[in-house]
C-alpha positions as CSV (number, residue, x, y, z in Angstrom):
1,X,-22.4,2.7,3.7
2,X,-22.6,6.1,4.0
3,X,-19.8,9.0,4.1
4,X,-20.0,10.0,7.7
5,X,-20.2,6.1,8.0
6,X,-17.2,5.6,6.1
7,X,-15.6,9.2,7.7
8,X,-15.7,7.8,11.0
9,X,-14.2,4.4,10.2
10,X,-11.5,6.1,8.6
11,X,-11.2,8.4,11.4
12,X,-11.1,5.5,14.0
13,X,-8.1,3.6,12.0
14,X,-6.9,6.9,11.8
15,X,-6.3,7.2,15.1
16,X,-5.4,3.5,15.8
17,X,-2.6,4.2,13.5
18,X,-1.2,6.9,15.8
19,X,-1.4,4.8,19.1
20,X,0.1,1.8,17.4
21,X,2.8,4.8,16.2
22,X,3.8,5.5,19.5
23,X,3.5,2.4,21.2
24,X,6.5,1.1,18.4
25,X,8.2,4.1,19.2
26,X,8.1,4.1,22.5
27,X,8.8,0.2,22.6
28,X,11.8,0.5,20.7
29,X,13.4,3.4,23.0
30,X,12.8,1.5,26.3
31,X,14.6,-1.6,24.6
32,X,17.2,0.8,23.4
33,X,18.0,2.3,26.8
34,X,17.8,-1.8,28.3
35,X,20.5,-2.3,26.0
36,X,22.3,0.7,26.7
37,X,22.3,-0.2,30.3
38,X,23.6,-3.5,29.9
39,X,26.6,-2.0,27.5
40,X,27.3,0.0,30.6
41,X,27.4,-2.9,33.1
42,X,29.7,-4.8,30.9
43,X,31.5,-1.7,30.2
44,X,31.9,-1.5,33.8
45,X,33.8,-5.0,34.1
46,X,36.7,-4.0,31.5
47,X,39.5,-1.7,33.2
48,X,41.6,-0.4,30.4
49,X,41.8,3.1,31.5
50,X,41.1,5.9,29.3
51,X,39.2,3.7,26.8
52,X,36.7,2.8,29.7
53,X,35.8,6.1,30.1
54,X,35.7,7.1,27.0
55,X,33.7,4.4,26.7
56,X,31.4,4.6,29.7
57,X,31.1,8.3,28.6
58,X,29.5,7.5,24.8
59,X,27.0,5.2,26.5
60,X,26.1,8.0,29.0
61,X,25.6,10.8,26.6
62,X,23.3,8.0,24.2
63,X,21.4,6.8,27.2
64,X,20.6,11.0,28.0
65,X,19.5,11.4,24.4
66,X,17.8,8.5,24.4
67,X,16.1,9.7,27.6
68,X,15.0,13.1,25.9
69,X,13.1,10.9,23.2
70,X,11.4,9.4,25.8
71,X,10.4,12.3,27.2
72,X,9.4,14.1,24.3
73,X,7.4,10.9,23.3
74,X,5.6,10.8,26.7
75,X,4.7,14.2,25.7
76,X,3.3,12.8,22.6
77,X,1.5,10.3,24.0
78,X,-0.3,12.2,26.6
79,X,-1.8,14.9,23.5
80,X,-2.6,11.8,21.6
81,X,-4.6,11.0,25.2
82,X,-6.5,14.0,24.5
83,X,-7.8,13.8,21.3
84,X,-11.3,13.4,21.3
85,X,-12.6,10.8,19.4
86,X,-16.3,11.2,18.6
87,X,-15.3,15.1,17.2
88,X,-18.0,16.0,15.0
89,X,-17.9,19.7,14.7
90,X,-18.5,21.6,11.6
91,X,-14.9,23.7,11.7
92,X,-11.6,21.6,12.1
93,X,-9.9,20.8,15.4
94,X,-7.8,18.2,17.3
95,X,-9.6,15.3,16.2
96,X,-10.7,16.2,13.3
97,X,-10.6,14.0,9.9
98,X,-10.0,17.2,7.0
99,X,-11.1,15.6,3.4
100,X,-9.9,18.2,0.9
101,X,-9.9,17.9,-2.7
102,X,-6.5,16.0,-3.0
103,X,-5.3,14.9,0.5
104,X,-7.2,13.5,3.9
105,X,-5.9,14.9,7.0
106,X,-5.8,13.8,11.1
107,X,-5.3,16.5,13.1
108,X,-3.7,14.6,16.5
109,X,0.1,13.9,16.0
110,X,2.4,14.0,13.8
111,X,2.4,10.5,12.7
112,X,3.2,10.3,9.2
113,X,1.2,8.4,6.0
114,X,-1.6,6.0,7.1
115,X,-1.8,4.1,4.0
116,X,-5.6,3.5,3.7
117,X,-7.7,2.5,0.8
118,X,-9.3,4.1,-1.3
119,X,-7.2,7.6,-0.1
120,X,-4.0,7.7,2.4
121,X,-4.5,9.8,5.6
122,X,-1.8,12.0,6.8
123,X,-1.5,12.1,10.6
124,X,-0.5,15.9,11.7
125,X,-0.3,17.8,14.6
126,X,-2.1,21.0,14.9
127,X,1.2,22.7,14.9
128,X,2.5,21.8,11.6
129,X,2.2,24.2,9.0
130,X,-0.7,22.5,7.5
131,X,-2.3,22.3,10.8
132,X,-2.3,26.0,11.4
133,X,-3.6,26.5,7.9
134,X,-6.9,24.4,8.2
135,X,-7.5,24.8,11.8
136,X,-10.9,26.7,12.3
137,X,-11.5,26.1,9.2
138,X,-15.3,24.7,7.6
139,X,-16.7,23.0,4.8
140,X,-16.4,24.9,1.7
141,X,-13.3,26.9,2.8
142,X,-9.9,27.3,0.7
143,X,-6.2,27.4,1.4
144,X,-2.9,27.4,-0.2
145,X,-0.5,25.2,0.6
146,X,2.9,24.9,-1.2
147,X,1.6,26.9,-4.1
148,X,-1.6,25.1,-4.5
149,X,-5.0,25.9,-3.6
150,X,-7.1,22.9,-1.8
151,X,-10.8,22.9,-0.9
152,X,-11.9,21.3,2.3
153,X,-14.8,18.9,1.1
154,X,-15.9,17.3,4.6
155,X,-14.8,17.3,8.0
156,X,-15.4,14.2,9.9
């Protein structure tokens, strides 16, 4: 198999790791705020005064944080939406697979690890530091990151 080959199938699970990312995510959230609700419907048959509103209150002020994760994951989602998939261009962008001489990068979302073999891929958004550094960026170019210099070696 060859490198591009083996670029793009890493690229692909690449990004299949970040849908299945946000899918969990999201999934968790929408069975947090179901549980929420219920609390509050239960919370709503006990009467003892003070605590009950206290009470009612907590579960409010969750269910609104839990609803600006949701949000801000929507958000996600709908970048992730955008990144194109067949990206083959010779300086890195939003879809791009960065191979440098000690990490692989997925410029998409932030993510996290996506423990492949034989190298882990981080998933990053263009806007992390990182991002901004290699962004534009071609084969051949260098930048320092935390004190160390790294080469990009391909872009897939």
């Amino acid at each position: 198999m060859k490198e591009t080959e083996s670029l793009e199938i890493l690229k692909k699970d690449a990004y299949d790791f970040c849908v299945h990312f946000v899918n969990d995510r999201l999934t968790r959230i929408q069975n947090q705020i179901k549980e929420l609700e219920s609390a509050l419907t239960s919370e709503t048959k006990s009467s003892a005064g003070d605590k009950h509103e206290t009470g009612r209150a907590m579960i409010q002020l969750e269910r609104e944080k839990l609803g600006q994760q949701l949000a801000e994951l929507e958000k996600t989602q709908q970048l992730l939406l955008k990144v194109p998939k067949d990206r083959n261009a010779s300086t890195v962008g939003l879809g791009s697979l960065v191979v440098t001489d000690s990490f692989v990068y997925y410029i998409a979302i932030s993510a996290g690890e996506f423990k492949s073999k034989p190298k882990s891929v981080y998933c990053i958004s263009a806007a992390t530091p990182i991002g901004k550094l290699v962004f534009g960026k071609k084969v051949g170019d260098v930048f320092s990151f935390n004190g160390k210099e790294l080469i990009i070696d391909s872009i897939g």
